[in-house]
FIBA-559485 format. One record per residue (C-alpha): x, y, z; residue number from 1. Coordinates in steps of 0.1 Angstrom, whole numbers, plus 5000, padded with zeros to 4 digits. Each point is the difference from the previous one (the first is absolute). Example, Ala and Ser with C-alpha at 12.3 -4.5 7.8 and 13.67 -1.06 7.14 Angstrom:
<pts>
c1 = 5123; c2 = 4955; c3 = 5078; k = 1
c1 = 5014; c2 = 5034; c3 = 4993; k = 2
</pts>
This chain:
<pts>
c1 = 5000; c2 = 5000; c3 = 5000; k = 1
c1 = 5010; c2 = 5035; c3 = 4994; k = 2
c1 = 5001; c2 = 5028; c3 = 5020; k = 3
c1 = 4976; c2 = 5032; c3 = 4998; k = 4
c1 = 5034; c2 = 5017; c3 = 4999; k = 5
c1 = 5020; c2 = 4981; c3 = 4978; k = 6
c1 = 4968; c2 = 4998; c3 = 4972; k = 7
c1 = 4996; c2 = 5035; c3 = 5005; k = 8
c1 = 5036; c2 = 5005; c3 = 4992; k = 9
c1 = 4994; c2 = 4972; c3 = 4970; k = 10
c1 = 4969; c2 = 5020; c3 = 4983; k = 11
c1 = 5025; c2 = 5028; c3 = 5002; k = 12
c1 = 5029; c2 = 4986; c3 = 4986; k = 13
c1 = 4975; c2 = 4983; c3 = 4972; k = 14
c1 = 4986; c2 = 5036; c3 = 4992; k = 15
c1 = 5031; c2 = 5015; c3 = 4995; k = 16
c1 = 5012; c2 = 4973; c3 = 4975; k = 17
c1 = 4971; c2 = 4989; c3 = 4984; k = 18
c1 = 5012; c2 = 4972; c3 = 4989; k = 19
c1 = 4988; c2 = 4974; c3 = 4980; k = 20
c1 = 4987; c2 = 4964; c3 = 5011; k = 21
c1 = 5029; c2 = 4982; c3 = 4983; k = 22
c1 = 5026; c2 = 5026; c3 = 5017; k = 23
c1 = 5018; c2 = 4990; c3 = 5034; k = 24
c1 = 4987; c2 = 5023; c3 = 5033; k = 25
c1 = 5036; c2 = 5010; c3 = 5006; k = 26
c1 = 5024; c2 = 5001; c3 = 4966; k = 27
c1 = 5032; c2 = 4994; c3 = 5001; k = 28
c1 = 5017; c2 = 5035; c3 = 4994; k = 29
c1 = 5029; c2 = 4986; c3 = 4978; k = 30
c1 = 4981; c2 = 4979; c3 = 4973; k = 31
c1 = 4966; c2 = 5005; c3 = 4980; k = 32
c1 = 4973; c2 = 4974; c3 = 5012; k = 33
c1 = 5019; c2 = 4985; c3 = 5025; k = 34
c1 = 4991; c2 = 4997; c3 = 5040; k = 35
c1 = 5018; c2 = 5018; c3 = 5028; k = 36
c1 = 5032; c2 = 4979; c3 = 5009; k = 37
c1 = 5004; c2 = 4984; c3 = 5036; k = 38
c1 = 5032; c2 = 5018; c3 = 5000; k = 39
c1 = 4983; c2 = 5034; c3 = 4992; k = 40
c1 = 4970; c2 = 4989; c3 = 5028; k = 41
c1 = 5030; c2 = 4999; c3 = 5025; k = 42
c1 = 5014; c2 = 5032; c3 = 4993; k = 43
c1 = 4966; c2 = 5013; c3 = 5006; k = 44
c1 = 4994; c2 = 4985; c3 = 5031; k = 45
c1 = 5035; c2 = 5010; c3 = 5011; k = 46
c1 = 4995; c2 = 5034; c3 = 4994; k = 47
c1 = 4963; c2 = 5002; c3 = 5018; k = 48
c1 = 5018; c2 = 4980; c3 = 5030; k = 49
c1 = 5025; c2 = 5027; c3 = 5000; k = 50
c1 = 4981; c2 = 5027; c3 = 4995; k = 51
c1 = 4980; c2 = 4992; c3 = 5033; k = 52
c1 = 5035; c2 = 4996; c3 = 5019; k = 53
c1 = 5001; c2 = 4961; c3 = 5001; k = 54
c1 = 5028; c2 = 4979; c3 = 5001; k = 55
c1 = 4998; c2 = 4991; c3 = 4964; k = 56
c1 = 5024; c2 = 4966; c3 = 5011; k = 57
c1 = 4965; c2 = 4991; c3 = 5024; k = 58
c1 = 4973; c2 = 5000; c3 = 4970; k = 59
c1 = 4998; c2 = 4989; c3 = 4966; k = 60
c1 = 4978; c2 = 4990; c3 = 4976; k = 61
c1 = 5001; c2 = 4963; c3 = 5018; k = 62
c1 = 4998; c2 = 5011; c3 = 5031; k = 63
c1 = 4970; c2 = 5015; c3 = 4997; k = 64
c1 = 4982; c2 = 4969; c3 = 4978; k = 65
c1 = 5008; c2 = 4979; c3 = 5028; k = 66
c1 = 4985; c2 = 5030; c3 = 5027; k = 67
c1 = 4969; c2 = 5003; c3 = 4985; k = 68
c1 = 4996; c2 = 4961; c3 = 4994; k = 69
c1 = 5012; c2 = 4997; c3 = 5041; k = 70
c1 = 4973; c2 = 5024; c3 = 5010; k = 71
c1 = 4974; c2 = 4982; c3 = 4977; k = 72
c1 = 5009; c2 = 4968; c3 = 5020; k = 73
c1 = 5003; c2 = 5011; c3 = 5035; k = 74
c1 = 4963; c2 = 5016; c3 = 4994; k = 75
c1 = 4979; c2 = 4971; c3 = 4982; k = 76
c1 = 5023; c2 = 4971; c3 = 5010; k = 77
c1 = 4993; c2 = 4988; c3 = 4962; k = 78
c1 = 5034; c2 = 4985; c3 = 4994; k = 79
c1 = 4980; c2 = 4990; c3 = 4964; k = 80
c1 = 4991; c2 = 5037; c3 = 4992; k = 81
c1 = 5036; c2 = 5010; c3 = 5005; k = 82
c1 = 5017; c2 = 4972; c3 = 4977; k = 83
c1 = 4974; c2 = 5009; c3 = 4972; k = 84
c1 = 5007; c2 = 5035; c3 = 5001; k = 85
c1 = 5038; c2 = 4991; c3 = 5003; k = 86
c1 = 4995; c2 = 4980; c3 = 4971; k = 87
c1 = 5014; c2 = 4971; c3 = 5019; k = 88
c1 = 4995; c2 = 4965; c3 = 4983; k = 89
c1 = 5009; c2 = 4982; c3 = 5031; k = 90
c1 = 4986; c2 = 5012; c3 = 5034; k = 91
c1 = 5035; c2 = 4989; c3 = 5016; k = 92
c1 = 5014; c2 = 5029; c3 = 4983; k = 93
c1 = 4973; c2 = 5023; c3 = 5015; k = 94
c1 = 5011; c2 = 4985; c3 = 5032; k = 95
c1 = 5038; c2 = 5008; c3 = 4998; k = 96
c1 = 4991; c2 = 5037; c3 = 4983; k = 97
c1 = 4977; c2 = 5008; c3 = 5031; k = 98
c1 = 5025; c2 = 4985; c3 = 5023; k = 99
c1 = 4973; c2 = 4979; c3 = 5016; k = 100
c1 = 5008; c2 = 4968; c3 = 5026; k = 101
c1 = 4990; c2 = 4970; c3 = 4981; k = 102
c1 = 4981; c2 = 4988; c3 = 5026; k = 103
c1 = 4973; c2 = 5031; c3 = 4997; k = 104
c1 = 5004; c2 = 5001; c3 = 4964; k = 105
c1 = 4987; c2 = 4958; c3 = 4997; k = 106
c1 = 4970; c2 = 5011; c3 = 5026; k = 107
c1 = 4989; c2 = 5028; c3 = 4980; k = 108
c1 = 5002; c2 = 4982; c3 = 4965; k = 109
c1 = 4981; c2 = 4971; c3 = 5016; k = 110
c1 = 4969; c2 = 5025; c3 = 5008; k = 111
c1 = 5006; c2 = 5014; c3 = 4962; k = 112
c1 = 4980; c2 = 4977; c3 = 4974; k = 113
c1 = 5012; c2 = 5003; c3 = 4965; k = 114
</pts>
């Protein structure tokens, strides 16, 4: 789910750069029809964390994928949501991203049908 914020910002952004359905949301700004690089991403998210007076070597584009999936967990306790929207094929993996005991991780998936 998205944000208020965050969409607001979106239908903003979309506004401004009306661009068309087979275009990507953020272009790359080095080559025509291409997507925003991970490498470019970082340096964006560098830049914000900096700008705010962070430790830039304490956040980063991981670090906060594995926040916000963390937060999702310690709130519903749906170890299932979390590898789904991890894009986890095996829920072990989930497991060893959240840094969950095995123990609680094997109760919860045993209360999770799929």
């Amino acid at each position: 789910m998205i944000q208020k914020k965050t969409r607001t910002a979106l239908q903003k952004w979309i506004s401004f750069q009306s661009p068309r359905s087979s275009d990507y949301l953020f272009g790359s700004r080095v080559k025509d029809n291409f997507h925003l690089s991970t490498r470019q991403y970082a340096r964006i998210v560098k830049k914000w964390i900096t700008s705010i007076g962070l430790d830039v070597t304490s956040y980063g584009t991981h670090s906060m994928r594995r926040t916000k999936a963390t937060l999702i967990y310690k709130k519903t306790k749906n170890l299932r949501a979390v590898q789904i929207l991890l894009g986890h094929t095996k829920l072990e993996s989930t497991v060893r991203y959240l840094g969950i005991e095995v123990d609680d991780a094997l109760e919860l998936s045993e209360t999770i049908d799929i």
